[in-house]
C-alpha positions in Angstrom: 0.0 0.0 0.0 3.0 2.5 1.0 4.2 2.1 -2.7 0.9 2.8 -4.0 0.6 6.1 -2.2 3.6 7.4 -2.4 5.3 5.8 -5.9 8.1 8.3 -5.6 9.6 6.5 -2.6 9.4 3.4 -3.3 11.5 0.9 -5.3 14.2 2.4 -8.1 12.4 1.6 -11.1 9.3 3.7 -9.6 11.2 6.0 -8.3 13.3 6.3 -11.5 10.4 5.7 -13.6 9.6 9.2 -15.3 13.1 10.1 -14.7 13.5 11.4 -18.9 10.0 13.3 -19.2 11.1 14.8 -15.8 14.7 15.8 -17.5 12.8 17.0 -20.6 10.2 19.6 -18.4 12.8 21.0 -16.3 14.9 21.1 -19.5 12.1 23.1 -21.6 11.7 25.3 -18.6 15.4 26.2 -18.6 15.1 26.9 -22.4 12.4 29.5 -21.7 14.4 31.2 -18.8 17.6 31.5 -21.1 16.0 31.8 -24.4 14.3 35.1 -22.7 17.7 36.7 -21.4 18.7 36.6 -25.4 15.9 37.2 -27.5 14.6 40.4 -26.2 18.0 42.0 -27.5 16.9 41.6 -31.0 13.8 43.5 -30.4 15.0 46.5 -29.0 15.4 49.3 -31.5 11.6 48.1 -32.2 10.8 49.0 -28.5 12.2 51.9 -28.4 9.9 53.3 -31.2 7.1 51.9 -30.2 7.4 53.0 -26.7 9.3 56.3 -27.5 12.0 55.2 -25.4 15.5 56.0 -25.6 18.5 53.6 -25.5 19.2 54.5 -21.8 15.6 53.7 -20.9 15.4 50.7 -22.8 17.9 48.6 -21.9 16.0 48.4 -18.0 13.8 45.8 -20.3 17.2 43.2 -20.2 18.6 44.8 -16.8 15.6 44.3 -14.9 15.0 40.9 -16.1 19.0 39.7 -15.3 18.8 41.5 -11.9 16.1 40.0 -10.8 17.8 36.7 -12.2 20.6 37.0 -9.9 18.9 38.0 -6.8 17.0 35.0 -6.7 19.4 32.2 -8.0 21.3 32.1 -4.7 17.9 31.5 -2.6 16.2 28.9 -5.0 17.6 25.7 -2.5 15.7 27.8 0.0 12.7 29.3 -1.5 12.4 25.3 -2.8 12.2 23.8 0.7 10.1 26.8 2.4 7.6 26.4 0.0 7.9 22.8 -1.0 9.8 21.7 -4.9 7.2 20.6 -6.5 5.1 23.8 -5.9 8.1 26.4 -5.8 9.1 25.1 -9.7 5.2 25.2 -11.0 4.6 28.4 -9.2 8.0 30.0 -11.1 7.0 28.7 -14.3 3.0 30.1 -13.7 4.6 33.3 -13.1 6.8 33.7 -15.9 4.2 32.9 -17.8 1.5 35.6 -16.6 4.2 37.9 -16.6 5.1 36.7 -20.1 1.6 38.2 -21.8 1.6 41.1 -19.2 4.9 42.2 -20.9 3.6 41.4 -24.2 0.7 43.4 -23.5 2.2 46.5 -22.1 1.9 49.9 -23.6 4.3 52.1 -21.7 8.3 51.6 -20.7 7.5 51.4 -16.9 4.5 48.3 -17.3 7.4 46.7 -19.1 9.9 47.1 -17.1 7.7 45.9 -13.9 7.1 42.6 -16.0 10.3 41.9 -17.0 10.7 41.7 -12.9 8.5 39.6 -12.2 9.5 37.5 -14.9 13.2 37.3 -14.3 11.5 36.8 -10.6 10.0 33.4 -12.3 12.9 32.6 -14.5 15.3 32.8 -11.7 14.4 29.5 -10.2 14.4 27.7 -13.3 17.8 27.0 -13.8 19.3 25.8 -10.4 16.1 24.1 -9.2 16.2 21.9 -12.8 19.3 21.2 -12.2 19.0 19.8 -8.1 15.7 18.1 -9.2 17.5 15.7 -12.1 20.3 14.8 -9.6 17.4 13.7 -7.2 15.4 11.9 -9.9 17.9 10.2 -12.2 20.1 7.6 -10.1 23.5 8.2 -9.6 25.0 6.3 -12.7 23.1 8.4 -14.8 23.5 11.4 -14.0 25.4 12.3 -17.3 23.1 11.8 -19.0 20.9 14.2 -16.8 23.3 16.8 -16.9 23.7 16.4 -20.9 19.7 16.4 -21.8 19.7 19.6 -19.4 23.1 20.9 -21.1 21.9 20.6 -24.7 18.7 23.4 -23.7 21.3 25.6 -21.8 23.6 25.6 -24.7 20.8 25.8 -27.6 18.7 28.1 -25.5 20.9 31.3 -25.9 22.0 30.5 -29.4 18.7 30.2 -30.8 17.3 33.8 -29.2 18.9 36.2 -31.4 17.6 34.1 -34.5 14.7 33.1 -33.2 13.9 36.7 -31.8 14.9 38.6 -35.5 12.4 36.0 -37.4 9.3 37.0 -35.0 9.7 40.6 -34.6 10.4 40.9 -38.5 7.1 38.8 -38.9 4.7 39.4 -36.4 5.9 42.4 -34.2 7.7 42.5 -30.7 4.8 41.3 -28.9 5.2 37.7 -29.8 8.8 37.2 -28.6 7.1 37.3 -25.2 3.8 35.5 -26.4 5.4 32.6 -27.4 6.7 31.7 -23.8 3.1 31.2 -23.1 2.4 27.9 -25.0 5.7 26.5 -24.2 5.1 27.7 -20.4 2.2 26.2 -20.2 3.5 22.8 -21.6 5.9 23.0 -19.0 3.5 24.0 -16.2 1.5 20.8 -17.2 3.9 18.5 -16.9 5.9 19.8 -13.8 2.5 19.2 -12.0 2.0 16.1 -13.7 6.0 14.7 -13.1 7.6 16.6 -10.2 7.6 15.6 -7.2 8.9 17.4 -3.2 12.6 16.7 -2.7 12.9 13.7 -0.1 16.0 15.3 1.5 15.1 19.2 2.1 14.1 20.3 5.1 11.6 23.2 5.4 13.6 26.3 6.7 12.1 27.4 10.5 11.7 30.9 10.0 12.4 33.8 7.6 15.5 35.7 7.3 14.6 38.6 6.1 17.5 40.7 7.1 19.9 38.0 4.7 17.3 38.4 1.9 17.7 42.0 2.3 21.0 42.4 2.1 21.5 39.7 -0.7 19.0 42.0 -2.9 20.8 44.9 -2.1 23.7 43.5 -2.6 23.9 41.6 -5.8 21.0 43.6 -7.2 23.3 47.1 -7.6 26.4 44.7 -8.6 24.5 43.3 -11.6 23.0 47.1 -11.9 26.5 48.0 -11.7 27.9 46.0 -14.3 25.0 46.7 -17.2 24.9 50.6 -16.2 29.2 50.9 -16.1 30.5 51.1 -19.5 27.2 53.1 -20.7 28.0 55.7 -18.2 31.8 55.4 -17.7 32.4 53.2 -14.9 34.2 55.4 -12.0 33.8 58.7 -13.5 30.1 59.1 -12.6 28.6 59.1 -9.5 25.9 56.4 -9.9 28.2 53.8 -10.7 30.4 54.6 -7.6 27.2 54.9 -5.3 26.3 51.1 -6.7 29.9 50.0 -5.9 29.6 51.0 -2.4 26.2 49.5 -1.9 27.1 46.6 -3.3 30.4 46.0 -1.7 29.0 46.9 2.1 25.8 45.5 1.9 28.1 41.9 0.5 30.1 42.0 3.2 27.2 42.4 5.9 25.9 39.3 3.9 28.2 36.8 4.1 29.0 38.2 8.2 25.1 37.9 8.7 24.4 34.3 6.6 27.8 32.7 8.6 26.5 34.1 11.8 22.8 33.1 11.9 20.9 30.1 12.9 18.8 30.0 9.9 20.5 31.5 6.7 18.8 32.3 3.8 21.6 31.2 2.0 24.0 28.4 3.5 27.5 29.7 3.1 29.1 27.1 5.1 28.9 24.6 2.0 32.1 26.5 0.8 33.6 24.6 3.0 33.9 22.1 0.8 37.1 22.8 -1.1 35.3 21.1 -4.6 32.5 23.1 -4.4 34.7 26.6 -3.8 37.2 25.5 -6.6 34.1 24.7 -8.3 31.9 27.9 -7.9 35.5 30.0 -9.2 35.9 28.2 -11.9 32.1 28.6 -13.4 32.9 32.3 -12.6 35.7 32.1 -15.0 33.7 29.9 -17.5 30.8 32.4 -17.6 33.4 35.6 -18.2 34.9 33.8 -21.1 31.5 32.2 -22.7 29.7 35.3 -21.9 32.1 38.1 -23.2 32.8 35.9 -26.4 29.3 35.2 -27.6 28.6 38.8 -27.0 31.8 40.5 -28.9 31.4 38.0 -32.0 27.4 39.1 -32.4 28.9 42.8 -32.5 31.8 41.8 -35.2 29.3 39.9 -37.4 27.0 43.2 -37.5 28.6 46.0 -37.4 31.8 44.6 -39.6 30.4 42.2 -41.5 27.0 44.0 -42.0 24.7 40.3 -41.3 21.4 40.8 -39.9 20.5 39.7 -36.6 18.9 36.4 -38.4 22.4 35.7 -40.5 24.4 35.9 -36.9 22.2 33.2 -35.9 22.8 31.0 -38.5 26.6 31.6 -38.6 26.5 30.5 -34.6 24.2 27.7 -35.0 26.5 25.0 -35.8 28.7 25.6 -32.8 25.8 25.5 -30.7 24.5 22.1 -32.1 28.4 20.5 -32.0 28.3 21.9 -28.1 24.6 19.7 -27.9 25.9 16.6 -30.0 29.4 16.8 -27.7 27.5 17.0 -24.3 25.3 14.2 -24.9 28.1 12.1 -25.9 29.8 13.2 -22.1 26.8 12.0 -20.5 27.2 8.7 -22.0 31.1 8.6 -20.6 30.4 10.6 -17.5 32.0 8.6 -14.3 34.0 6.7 -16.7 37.4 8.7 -16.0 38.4 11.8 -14.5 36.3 14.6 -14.7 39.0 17.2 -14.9 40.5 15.6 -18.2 37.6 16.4 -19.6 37.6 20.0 -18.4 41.3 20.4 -19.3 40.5 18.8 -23.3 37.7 21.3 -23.2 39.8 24.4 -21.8 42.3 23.5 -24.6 40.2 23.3 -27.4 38.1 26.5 -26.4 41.7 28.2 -26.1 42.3 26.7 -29.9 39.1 28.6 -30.8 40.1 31.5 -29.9 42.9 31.6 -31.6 41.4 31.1 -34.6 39.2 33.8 -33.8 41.6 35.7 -33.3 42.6 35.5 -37.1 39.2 36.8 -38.4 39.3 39.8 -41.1 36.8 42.3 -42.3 36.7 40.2 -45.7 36.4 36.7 -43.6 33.1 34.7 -45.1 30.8 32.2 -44.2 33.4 29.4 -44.5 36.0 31.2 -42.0 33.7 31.2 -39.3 32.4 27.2 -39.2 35.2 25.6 -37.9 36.3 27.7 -35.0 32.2 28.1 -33.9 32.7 24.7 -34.1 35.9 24.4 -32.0 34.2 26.5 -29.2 31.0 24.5 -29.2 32.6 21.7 -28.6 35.3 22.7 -26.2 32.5 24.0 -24.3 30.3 20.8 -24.6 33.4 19.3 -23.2 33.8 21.4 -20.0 30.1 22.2 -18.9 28.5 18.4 -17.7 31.8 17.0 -15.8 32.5 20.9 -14.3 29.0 21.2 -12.6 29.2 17.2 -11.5 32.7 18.0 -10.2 31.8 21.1 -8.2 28.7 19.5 -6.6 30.5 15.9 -5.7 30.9 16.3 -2.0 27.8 17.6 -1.4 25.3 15.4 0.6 21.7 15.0 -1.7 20.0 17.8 0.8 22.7 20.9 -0.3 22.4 20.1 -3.5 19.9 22.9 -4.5 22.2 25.2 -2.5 24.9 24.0 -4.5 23.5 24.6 -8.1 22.0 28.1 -6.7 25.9 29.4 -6.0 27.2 27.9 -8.9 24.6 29.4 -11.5 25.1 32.7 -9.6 28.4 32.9 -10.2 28.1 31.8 -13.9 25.6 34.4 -14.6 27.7 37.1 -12.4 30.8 35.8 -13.9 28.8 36.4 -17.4 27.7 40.0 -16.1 31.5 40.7 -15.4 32.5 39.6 -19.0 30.0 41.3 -21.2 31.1 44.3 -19.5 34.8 44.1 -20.0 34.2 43.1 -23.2 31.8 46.3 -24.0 34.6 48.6 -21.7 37.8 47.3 -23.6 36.1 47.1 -27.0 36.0 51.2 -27.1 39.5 51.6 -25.6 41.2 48.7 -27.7 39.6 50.3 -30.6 41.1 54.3 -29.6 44.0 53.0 -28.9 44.5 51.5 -32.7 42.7 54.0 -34.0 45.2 56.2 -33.1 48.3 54.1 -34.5 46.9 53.3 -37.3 46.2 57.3 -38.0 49.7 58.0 -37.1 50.7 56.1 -40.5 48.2 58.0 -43.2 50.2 61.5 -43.3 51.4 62.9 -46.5 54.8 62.1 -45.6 53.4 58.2 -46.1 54.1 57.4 -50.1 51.3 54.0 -49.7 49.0 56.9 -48.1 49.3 59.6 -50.7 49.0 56.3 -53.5 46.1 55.1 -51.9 43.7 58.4 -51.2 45.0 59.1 -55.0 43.3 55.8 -56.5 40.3 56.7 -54.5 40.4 60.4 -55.9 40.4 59.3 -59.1 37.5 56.0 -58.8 35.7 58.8 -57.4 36.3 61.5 -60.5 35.6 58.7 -62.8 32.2 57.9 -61.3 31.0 61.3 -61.2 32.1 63.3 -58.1 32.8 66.6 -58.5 37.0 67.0 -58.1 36.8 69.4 -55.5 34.8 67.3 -53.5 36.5 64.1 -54.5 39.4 64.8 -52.1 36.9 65.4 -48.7 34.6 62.3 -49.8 38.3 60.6 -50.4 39.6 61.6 -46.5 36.2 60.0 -45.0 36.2 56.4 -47.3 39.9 56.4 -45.5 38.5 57.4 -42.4 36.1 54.8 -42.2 38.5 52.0 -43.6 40.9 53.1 -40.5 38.1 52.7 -38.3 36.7 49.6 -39.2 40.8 47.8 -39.3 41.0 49.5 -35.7 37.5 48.1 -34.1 38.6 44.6 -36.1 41.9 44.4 -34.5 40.4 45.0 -30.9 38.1 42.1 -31.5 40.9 39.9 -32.3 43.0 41.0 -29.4 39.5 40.2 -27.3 39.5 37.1 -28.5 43.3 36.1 -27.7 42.7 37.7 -23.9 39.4 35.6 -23.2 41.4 32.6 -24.6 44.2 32.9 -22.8 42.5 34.0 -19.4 40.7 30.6 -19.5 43.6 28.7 -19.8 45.4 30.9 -17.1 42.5 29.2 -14.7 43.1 26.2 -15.6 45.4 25.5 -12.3 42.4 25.4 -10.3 41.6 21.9 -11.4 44.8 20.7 -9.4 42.8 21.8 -6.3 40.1 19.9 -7.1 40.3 16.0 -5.8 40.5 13.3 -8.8 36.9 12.3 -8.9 34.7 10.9 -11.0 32.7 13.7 -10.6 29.6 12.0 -9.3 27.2 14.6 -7.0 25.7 13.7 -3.9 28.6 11.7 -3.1 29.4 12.9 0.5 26.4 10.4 1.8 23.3 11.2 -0.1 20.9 10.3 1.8 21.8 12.7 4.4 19.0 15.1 5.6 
């Protein structure tokens, strides 16, 4: 009778029974949360004049969204036992999904802005509750697989949004980049009510600490406020972005004092003991400035050198993303088979061989130049993702596991935060500062100069132009060929750093214990 009542604790093969439509629900949900943070971008300069909004104003529709993202990340393990899995994940997707058609709906700037709150309030939980609820409901022998059916949507999730997002706000208006969550969302909504069931290990949390949750919001909020508001406004220069430093820094600090110092945090700390989960949490960090900062600069060089539409970018960065899909799923297979950190150091290496060959992009590079390094990256990546989250989260008894994947999505999203905006920052200097050399070299004294503003000249005679005004039109075509050589050579010194700062981290791994990488290992069953 007990197994009738309660299927989901009794023997393996009920346990484990639904264990791949519950990978595929939290995976669909994931898509939607990550597919969201990308696909808005696209939509933007359709926003703005629709809304009569400027650029400044606008960009709180992807701000809003990420910093409410990050605040709630660390507190899913929490929110998830207070208010019990099974309704804390249906309840997240629910609201995304109300929020989804309220943002669709709205017809000023502040409605949307509210919405994309709440909905990065919804999407927030998405990621590191999926990810505690697979190692709970696959059993431990499989969890490669888990990790590699949830992988694919994390890697094809963000890829797909910028293509996904040009086709339906070219077709059908911005709208619908929201609407279509709701189908999905609902789909997802079904079947986590259907599937999912209350973690067996978590313990509801005694009482509220509001003081931590305070300080966390505070605290990461203006950080992640910080890092999308600091290149726009020139980091140290202006006041805001120093008054969000401070905030952020003090109200951090009282954090971690207040969470390793109270009864009942909101946010259990102490599980940094565990040297493979600190390694762990540093080296996603890493991982999300690298990932991060590259798929934003190459977006930027594919559009504003290369001239492609939002739609072509997709299409150039859709291979990588399906060999980063086809390589993960083939780590699940092997996961547990042999150490985890070869894995990591293969994928490190090959990532590092992408950017290289990144690196030796041109403004005349074509379709062809771009497939096998997008598909170095992809799989590097594919490589380093399932046995790096495994690794970080093996000494962790079954009940911190939602903690876990909460710190170590926060710090991939922050560490992702921290990238796009040195990337965005060192784009504009990189590009000054070679600017400027590059200027130094087209004097009159300079006999390739002279020859070359003299063949434009005269192309320019020949086709009509007026002489006198031949030699101004001449001085900007040369202008504009200087600045597009400087703004390609800061790309492909980005590229080279990002590489090379990855495989600068890679020492961490010898801090890491040689596991198989197997989660839940420090006795799962614990409560």
């Amino acid at each position: 009778m007990a197994t009738a009542a309660l299927p989901a604790l009794g023997t393996d093969a009920d346990r484990y029974r639904y264990r791949y439509i519950i990978a595929m629900t939290v995976s669909l949900a994931s898509v939607l949360e990550l597919l969201d943070t990308s696909i808005v971008n696209v939509a933007i300069p359709h926003m703005m004049g629709n809304l009569g909004a400027t650029l400044d104003e606008i960009a709180w529709v992807s701000t809003g969204y990420i910093v409410a993202n990050v605040i709630i990340l660390p507190i899913t393990g929490w929110l998830s036992a207070f208010f019990g899995r099974r309704r804390y994940f249906a309840g997240s997707i629910a609201i995304f999904v109300v929020s989804s058609f309220f943002c669709g709906n709205a017809h000023s700037l502040i409605a949307l802005v509210f919405w994309r709150i709440i909905q990065g309030l919804g999407g927030g939980a998405l990621l590191s509750t999926s990810q505690a609820i697979l190692y709970e409901e696959f059993p431990r022998e499989e969890y490669g697989t888990a990790m590699a059916i949830f992988g694919v949507g994390v890697m094809v999730g963000p890829t797909l949004g910028p293509t996904l997002g040009g086709y339906i706000t070219d077709a059908f208006g911005w709208p619908w980049i929201f609407y279509i969550n709701i189908p999905i969302g609902m789909l997802a909504l079904a079947l986590s009510l259907s599937f999912i069931q209350n973690s067996r290990f978590q313990q509801k949390a005694e009482r509220v600490d509001y003081v931590g949750l305070l300080l966390l919001a505070a605290g990461v909020g203006t950080l992640q406020v910080m890092l999308e508001r600091g290149e726009r406004l020139d980091w140290f220069d202006s006041r805001e972005v120093t008054t969000y430093a401070v905030v952020s820094a003090l109200s951090l600090i009282a954090f971690v004092w207040h969470e390793l110092t109270t009864e009942h945090p909101v946010v259990d700390l102490r599980i940094l003991k565990s040297r493979q989960l600190a390694v762990g949490v540093v080296f996603g960090g890493v991982l999300g400035i690298c990932l991060y900062a590259t798929v934003f600069v190459l977006p930027v060089y594919l559009q504003n050198l290369q001239n492609f539409t939002a739609e072509q970018t997709g299409f150039v960065i859709l291979p990588g993303a399906l060999a980063s899909a086809f390589t993960m799923a083939t780590m699940g297979r092997t996961a547990g088979k042999f150490d985890a950190r070869l894995s990591i150091l293969a994928g490190v290496s090959i990532f590092a061989l992408s950017m290289w060959k990144h690196a030796h992009f041109t403004t005349d590079s074509g379709m062809s130049d771009f497939f096998w390094p997008l598909i170095f990256r992809g799989v590097g990546l594919g490589l380093i993702f399932v046995p790096l989250t495994n690794l970080a989260l093996a000494d962790l008894p079954m009940s911190k596991i939602p903690n876990g994947t909460g710190l170590f999505n926060l710090m991939r999203q922050l560490g992702g935060s921290v990238g796009i905006a040195i990337s965005a920052t060192l784009v504009q200097r990189f590009t000054a500062i070679h600017r400027a050399d590059l200027i130094a070299n087209v004097t009159q004294y300079s006999a390739v100069a002279r020859e070359r503003l003299g063949a434009i000249v005269a192309r320019l005679i020949a086709t009509g132009t007026p002489a006198p005004l031949a030699d101004a039109k001449a001085l900007a075509i040369v202008d504009v060929q200087v600045t597009r050589q400087a703004l390609m050579l800061s790309f492909e010194q980005l590229f080279l750093l990002f590489g090379a700062c990855f495989v600068l981290s890679l020492p961490l791994l010898l801090l890491m214990h040689k596991s198989k990488g197997m989660p839940g290992g420090a006795g799962a069953g614990a409560h």
